[in-house]
C-alpha positions as CSV (number, residue, x, y, z in Angstrom):
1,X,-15.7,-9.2,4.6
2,X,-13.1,-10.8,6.9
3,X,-13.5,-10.8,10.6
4,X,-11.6,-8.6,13.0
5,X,-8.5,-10.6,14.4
6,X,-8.8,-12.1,17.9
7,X,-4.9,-12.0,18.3
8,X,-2.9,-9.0,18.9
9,X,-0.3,-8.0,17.2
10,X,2.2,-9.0,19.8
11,X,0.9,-12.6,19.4
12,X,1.2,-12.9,16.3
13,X,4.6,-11.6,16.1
14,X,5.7,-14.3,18.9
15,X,4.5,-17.0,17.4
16,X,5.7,-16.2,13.7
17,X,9.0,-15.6,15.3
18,X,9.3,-19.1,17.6
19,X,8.2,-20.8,14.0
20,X,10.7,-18.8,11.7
21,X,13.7,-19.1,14.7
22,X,12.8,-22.9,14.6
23,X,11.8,-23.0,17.8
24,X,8.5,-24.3,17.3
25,X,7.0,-25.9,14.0
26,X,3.9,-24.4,12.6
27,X,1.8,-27.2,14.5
28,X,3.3,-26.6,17.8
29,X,2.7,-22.9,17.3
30,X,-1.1,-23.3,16.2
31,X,-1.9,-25.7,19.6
32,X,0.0,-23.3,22.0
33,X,-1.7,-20.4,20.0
34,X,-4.8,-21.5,19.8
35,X,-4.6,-20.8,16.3
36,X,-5.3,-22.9,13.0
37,X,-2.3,-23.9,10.8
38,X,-3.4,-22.1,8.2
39,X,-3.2,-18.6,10.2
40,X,0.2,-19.3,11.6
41,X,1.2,-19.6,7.9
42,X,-0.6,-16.9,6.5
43,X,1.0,-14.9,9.3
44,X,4.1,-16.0,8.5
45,X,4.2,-15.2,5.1
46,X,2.9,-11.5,5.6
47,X,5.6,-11.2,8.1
48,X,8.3,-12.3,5.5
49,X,6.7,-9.8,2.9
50,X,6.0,-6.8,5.1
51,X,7.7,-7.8,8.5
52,X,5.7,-6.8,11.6
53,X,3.6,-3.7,9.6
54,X,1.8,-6.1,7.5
55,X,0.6,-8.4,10.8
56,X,-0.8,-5.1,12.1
57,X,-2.7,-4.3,9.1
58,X,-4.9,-7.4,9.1
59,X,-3.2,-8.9,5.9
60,X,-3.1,-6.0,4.0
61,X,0.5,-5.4,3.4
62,X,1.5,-2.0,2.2
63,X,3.0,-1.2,-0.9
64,X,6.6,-2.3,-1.9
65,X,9.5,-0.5,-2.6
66,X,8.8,-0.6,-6.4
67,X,5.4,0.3,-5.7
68,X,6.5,3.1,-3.5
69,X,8.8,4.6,-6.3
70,X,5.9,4.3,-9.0
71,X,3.3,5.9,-6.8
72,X,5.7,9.1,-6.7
73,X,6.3,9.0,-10.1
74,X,2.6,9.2,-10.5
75,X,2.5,12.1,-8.6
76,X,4.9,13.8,-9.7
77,X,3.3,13.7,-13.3
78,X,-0.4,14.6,-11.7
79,X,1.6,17.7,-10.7
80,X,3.3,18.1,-13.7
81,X,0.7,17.7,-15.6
82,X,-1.9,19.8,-13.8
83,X,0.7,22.7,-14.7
84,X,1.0,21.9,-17.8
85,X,-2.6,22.7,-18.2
86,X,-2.4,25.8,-16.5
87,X,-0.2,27.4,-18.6
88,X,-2.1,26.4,-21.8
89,X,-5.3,27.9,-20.3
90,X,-3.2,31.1,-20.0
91,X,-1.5,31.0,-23.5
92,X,-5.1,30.6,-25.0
93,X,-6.4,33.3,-22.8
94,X,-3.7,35.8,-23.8
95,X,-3.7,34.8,-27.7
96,X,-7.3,35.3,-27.5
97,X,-6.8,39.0,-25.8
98,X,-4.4,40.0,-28.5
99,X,-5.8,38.5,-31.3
100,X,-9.8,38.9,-29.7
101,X,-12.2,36.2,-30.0
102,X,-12.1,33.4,-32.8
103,X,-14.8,31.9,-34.3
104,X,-13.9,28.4,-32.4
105,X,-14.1,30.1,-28.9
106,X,-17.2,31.6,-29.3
């Protein structure tokens, strides 16, 4: 399990925005950070995927637009398919009061 950042938010986005602006180079922004290379960069690259949301969310970027637009669909079909269902259950239930019980539903 990962350890809870040390750096706020706000830090994070200052730094990753002196190294994108060119400002600063990733070096330069670890020293004055107090920050290793490697988290300037990682921070840098969930900035450029998720902008300042995925910084806040301790790496875990949310879902993209594509992923977004399947997770509706998805729901959508749950829903759709949940009544679906119900209406079979009441087709079977009024065949089965006009026509009484079969020997399958028993």
């Amino acid at each position: 399990m990962a350890r809870p950042s040390v750096f706020s938010v706000e830090d994070k986005f200052r730094l990753v925005v002196s190294v994108i602006s060119g400002e600063m180079s990733v070096a330069e922004a670890a020293r004055r950070g107090k920050a290793s290379e490697q988290s300037i960069s990682n921070w840098k690259r969930l900035f450029l995927e998720s902008g300042k949301q995925g910084l806040a969310e301790h790496g875990k970027p949310g879902p993209n637009a594509r992923e977004r637009q399947l997770l509706d669909e998805v729901e959508e079909l749950k829903a759709a398919l949940g009544e679906a269902h119900v209406e079979l259950r009441v087709w079977k239930r009024s065949a089965e009061h006009r026509l009484g019980p079969t020997r399958t539903s028993r």
